[in-house]
Each structure stands twice: as structure tokens, then as C-alpha cells.
N, C-alpha and C positions, 0 to 999 in steps of 0.2 A: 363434538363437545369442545366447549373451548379452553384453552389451558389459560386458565386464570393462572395460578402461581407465575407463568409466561407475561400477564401484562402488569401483575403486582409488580416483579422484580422491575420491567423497565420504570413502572414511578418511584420507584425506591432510587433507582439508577440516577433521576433526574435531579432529587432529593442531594444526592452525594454530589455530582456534578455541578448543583447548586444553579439549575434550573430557576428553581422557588422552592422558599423555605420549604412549603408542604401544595398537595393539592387534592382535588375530589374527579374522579374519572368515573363517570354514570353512562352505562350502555345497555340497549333495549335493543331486542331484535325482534320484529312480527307483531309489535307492540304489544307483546309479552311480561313477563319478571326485568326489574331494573336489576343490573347486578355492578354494585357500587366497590370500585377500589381508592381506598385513601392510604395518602402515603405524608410522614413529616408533619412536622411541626406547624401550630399556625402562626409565627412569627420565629425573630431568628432570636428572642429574648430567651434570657436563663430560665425565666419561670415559666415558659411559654406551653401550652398543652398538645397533645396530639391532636392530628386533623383529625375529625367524624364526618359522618356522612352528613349531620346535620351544622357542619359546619358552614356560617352566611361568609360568602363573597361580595364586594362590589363589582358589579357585572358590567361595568362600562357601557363601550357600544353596544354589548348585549338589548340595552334597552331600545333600540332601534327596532329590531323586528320583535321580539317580545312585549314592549308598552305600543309602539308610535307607530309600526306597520300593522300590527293586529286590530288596534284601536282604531285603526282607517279603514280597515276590512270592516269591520262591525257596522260603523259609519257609514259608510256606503251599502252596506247591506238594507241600511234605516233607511235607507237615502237622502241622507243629509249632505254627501260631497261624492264626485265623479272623477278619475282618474283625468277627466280633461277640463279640470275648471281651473280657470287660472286664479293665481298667488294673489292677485288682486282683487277677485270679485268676494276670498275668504278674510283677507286680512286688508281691510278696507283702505289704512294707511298706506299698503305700498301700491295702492292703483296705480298710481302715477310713475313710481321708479321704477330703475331697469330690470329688478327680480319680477314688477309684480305680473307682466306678462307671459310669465311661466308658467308653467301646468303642475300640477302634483304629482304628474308622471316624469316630468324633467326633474324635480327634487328627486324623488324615489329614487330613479334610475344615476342619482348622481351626473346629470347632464346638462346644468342651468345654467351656468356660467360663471356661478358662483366662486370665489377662493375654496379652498379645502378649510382654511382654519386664520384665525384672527383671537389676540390674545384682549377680546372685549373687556373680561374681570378687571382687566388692570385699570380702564378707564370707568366701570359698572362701580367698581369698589377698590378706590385707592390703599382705605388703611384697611383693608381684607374681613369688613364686616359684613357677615351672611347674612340675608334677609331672615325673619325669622316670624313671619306672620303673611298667612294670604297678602295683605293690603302690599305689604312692601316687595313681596314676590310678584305681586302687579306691577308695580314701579318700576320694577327690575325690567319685567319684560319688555314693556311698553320702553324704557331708553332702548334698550338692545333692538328692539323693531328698526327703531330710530336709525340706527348705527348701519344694520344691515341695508335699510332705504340706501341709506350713500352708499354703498358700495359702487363700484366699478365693476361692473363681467368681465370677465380674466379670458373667457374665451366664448368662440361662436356656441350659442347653444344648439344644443342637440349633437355637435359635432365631434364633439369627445366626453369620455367621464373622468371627473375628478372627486375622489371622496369628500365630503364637503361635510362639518359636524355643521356646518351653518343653513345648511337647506332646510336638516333633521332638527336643528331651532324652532325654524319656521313652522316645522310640521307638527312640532311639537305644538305650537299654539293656535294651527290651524285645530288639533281635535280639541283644541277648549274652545273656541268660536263655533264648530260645529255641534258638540255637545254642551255648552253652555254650561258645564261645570270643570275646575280645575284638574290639569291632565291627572295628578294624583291621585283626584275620587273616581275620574274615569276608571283609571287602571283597576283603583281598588274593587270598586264594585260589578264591573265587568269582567275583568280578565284575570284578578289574583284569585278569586275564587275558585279557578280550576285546580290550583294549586292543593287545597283543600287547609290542611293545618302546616304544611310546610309555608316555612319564610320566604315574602317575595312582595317585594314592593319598596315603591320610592320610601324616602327617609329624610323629609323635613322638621324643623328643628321640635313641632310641638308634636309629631309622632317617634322621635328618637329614643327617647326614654321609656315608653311603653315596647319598641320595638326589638331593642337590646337586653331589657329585662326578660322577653319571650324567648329569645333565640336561646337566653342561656336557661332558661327554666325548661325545654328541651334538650339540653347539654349540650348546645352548641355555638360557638366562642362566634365571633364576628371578626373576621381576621385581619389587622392592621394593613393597608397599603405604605403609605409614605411620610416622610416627616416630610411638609411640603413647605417652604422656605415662604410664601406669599402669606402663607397663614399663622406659619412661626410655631406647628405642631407637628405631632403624629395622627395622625387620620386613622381614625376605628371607627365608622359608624359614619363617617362623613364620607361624603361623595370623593373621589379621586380629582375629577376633570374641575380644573377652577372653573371653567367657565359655567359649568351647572351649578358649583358653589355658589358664583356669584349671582343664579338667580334663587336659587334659596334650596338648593341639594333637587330642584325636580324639574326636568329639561325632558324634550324630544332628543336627545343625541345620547344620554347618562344621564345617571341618579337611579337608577334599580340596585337592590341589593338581593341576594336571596342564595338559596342551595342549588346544590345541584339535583336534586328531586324536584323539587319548584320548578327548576326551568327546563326540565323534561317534560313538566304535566304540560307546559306549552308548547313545547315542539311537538310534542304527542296529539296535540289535537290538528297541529297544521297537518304532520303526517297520515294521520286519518281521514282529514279531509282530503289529502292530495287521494288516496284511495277510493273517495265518494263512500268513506262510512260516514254515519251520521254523529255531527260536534256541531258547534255552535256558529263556525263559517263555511261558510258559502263554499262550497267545492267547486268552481268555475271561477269566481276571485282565486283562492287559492291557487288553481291549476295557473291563472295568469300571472301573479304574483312571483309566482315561485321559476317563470319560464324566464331564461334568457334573452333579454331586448335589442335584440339584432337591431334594432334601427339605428343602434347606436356605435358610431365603427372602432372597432378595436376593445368594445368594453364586453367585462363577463357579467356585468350587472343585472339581475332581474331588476323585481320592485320593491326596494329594501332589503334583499337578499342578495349572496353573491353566488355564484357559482366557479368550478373549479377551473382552476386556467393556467396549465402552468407556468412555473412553477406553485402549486397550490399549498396551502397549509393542509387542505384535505388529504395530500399524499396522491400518488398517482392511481390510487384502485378505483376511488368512490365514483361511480358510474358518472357519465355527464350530466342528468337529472338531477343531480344532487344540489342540495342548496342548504347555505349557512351564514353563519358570521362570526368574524371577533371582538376581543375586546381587549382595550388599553392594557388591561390589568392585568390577564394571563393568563382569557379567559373566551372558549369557541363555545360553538353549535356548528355542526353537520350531520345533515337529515340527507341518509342516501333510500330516494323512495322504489328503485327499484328491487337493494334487497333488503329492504324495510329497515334499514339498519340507523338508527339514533344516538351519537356521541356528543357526551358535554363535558367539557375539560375546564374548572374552575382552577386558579391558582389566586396568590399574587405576589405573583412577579417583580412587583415595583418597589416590594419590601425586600430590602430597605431604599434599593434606588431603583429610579426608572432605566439606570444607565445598565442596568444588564438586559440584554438581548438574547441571552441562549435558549429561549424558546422560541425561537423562530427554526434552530433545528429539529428544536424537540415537538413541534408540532404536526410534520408530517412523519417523521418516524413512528409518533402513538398511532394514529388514524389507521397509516398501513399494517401494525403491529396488530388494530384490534377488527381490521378485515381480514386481513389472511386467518384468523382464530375464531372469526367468526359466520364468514363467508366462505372462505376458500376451503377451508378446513371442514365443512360440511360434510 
């Protein structure tokens, strides 16, 4: 059994240490009972409330493999797009540049050649005005295509990996090319579902107000990231990353928001499927997705997924099977499928600045903390 009061105190610990104001730690074993620990505040204001379980995060990269890699799985299950079709035959504008001879496997795996990151918003939207209507989230895109065309490859592809939010751009609008509706209705109507009544989904400007009125009519706050200086606010409810600001809060890289129940109900069906129970992908995608891309030297990369390598944030127990990801804001998944073990760690971090980093200790310390408690401790 495991000693909860044991993994309460170290989020309380993290809390005093001033990790992040507050956070949600959700863990399933056997995919079983979630058993949720919340600890602190959700903002560092006077009036600020306790975290809950149903308290919404910005999930950052999160949306990576929960909207953009899962929404490619479904896709190809349609059979609408192939792990080796290149960038150019889906997104017709860059036939010709040097991305568009890439594969979606090169993106995935973080191996294109791409830069890791480029500060687009500042050029997308000088006086830091958010798109705020499909049309103009088109516009948005379509420059940013533009931008990405020019690019230079920074290095041989296939030859090394570089995290790149710019691949997971691309990939973001390869599933609206592929599904022929915007990645937001994708998400919604395929993939948030699973979630059931938990929060979980993008958050552009004409679903913001319906979405923050739900979270709290649930009792649960939507928890400020940053005053972010480009936009001249505090961010609640708005995307963290400018660059998904600037194409209207809903991007392939970021722009999810949701609980951490939400983004369990979707780890929970990749881990069911890594086992061949029956969910709604493919258990052969998945098994491939989720597996390590040796072809690529030096990288822990699957397909959209990472694996553990140390130094890990997963800590040094979680089997090498195991696969996950993070996010800017203060916020993981790691799926260990050989002892079925499931951890989501929601914070944010970045409130009040991005400039604290002490979750980068605190990241492998929890993981080992809730395997020995929950594995070893058997």
C-alpha cells in the first residue's frame, strides 16, 4: 500500500520551497483508482484559493502528444497521412523549401533540421493582438508557413535531434489539411471526449468564456501562469507560449488547457493500448510511437514521445519502456507500461516568473518518490 501522507508531504515540501505556488499530482497504477494529491495555492495572490483536483492548468507541450501526436494516430488509422509522407506532399506550400522534403517521422522524432525555436509572434503580431476568429487564425497560420518556408536547416537531417516547437507547428496544420477541419474541432470532437466532463481543451478567444465559466461552475479556478510583458497582462485562461498566442491560443506545440483527470483519461488510453486492450488507437501505431528511434544517434526520442535518458526527469526507476513528456509551465506525463504505472504532475511554475527553475530538481525526486511507494513497495 502506498504511503500517501509520504508523497502528500513532499508536494507540500515543494510548495514551502517554492517550487510553484501549488500543484495536482494524479497517479493510477494497473489502470485502476486515480489517487489525486493537491498541494498550495493556485496563484501566489492574497486572495488566491486552494489547489483542487479540479483545478485547469496550461499544459504547454503537453499538447504535443495529447492533441498533435494522438490526432496523427487517429489519422492514419483513417488513413489519411503515413509516417513517411513528406512535409511537402501535406502542406502543399512548402514542396519546394528545404522542410518540405521531410517526413512526419523526421518532425516527430525531432530530426528535420529544423531550429528548436524562433521568436515568430514578434514578427506574426507586433502590437501583441491575438487572432480572435477562425479567418484571422488562418492568416496567422498561413504567414507563419511562410516564415517557416525560409528557414535554413541548422543541421543534417536525420543526423541528430533537436526539440523543435517548430516541426510540432507544422504538424499542427498538417492534422487540419489531413482532417479538413480546424485542429481545435479535431481535438474537440475526437479526442476531448475521452475526458468525459473533465476540462480539456484548446482555449480560443470565442470559446474562453464559456470555458472558464465551466471550470469554475465545477469549483475549479484556472490557474494564472505569467504577467507576460509582450502582451502587457497576466495570463489566466490565455495560452502561456506567445508564439501559439500569436496564432490565436491553438497551435500543434501548445494551447491545451485542462486537469489533471483530463489528461490522465488520455494517457490512459495510450497505456491500454500499449497493452492491446481495446481504446480507440491502434495498438501497433501506439507500440511504434511510443518505441525509441534508434535510427537516430544519440536521441531518446520516439514519435512524439520521449523516453528516459539520463539524466531523466522521470528519475532513475521508470523502466526504459517508459514514455512521456513535458511542459513549459510545470507540467509532465510519464507512462511506465511495464509497471503500468501513470504520473501527471500539473503546476505553474512560471507564476510569477518563468525565471524560477527548481522544478527541474523537483521533477525527478517526485517520479522516484511515487515508484518506490508504488512499485517497490509492493
Amino acid at each position: 500500500m502506498p504511503n500517501f501522507p509520504m508523497i502528500q508531504a513532499a508536494l507540500e515540501r515543494a510548495v514551502v520551497d517554492r517550487v510553484f505556488p501549488g500543484a495536482v499530482l494524479a497517479v493510477r497504477q494497473g489502470g485502476g483508482q486515480i489517487n489525486t494529491f493537491t498541494a498550495g495555492l493556485v496563484s501566489t495572490h492574497e486572495a488566491a484559493r486552494a489547489v483542487r483536483p479540479t483545478t485547469v492548468y496550461d499544459l504547454a507541450s503537453l499538447t504535443k502528444p495529447l492533441s498533435t501526436v494522438t490526432a496523427l494516430v487517429l489519422l492514419m488509422q483513417m488513413g489519411r497521412c503515413r509516417l513517411q509522407d513528406r512535409v511537402g506532399s501535406l502542406l502543399l506550400e512548402l514542396a519546394d523549401s528545404p522542410i518540405g522534403t521531410a517526413s512526419l517521422w523526421h518532425l516527430l522524432t525531432h530530426s528535420s533540421g529544423l531550429p528548436g525555436w524562433r521568436g515568430y509572434y514578434e514578427r506574426l503580431s507586433p502590437d501583441a493582438t491575438v487572432p480572435t476568429t477562425e479567418e484571422d487564425r488562418c492568416r496567422a497560420r498561413e504567414a507563419l508557413v511562410g516564415m517557416i518556408r525560409d528557414e535554413a536547416l541548422i543541421y543534417e537531417r536525420g543526423m541528430r535531434s533537436l526539440y523543435s516547437d517548430l516541426g510540432f507547428m507544422l504538424l499542427g496544420m498538417i492534422v487540419e489539411r489531413c482532417s479538413g477541419i480546424p485542429l481545435q474541432r479535431f481535438f474537440r470532437d475526437h479526442i476531448a471526449p475521452l475526458a468525459g466532463a473533465s476540462q480539456l481543451g484548446f482555449v480560443p478567444a470565442e470559446w474562453a468564456d464559456d470555458f472558464l465559466q465551466h471550470a469554475r461552475r465545477v469549483g475549479g479556478d484556472v490557474a494564472p501562469t505569467e504577467h507576460d510583458v509582450w502582451r502587457g497582462r497576466l495570463l489566466c485562461g490565455e495560452v502561456h507560449d506567445e508564439n501559439a498566442a500569436s496564432l490565436g491560443g491553438v497551435a500543434g506545440h501548445a494551447g491545451l488547457f485542462g486537469t489533471a483527470e483530463a489528461v490522465m483519461a488520455v494517457s490512459g488510453v495510450w497505456a491500454q493500448a500499449y497493452h492491446r486492450r481495446p481504446t480507440l488507437l491502434d495498438p501497433s501505431l501506439v507500440e511504434e510511437f511510443t518505441c525509441r528511434q534508434t535510427a537516430v544517434p544519440g536521441s531518446s526520442w520516439a514519435l512524439g514521445w520521449d523516453t528516459p535518458s539520463p539524466p531523466s526527469s522521470a528519475g532513475r526507476f521508470l523502466s526504459e519502456l517508459s514514455f512521456g513528456h513535458l511542459g513549459y509551465t510545470g507540467t509532465s506525463i510519464w507512462i511506465d507500461p511495464i509497471h503500468e504505472l501513470e504520473i501527471v504532475l500539473l503546476s505553474n511554475r512560471v507564476h510569477p516568473t518563468r525565471m524560477n527553475e527548481r522544478i527541474k530538481e523537483f521533477r525527478p525526486m517526485i517520479h522516484e518518490l511515487v515508484y518506490r511507494e508504488y512499485v517497490a513497495g509492493d
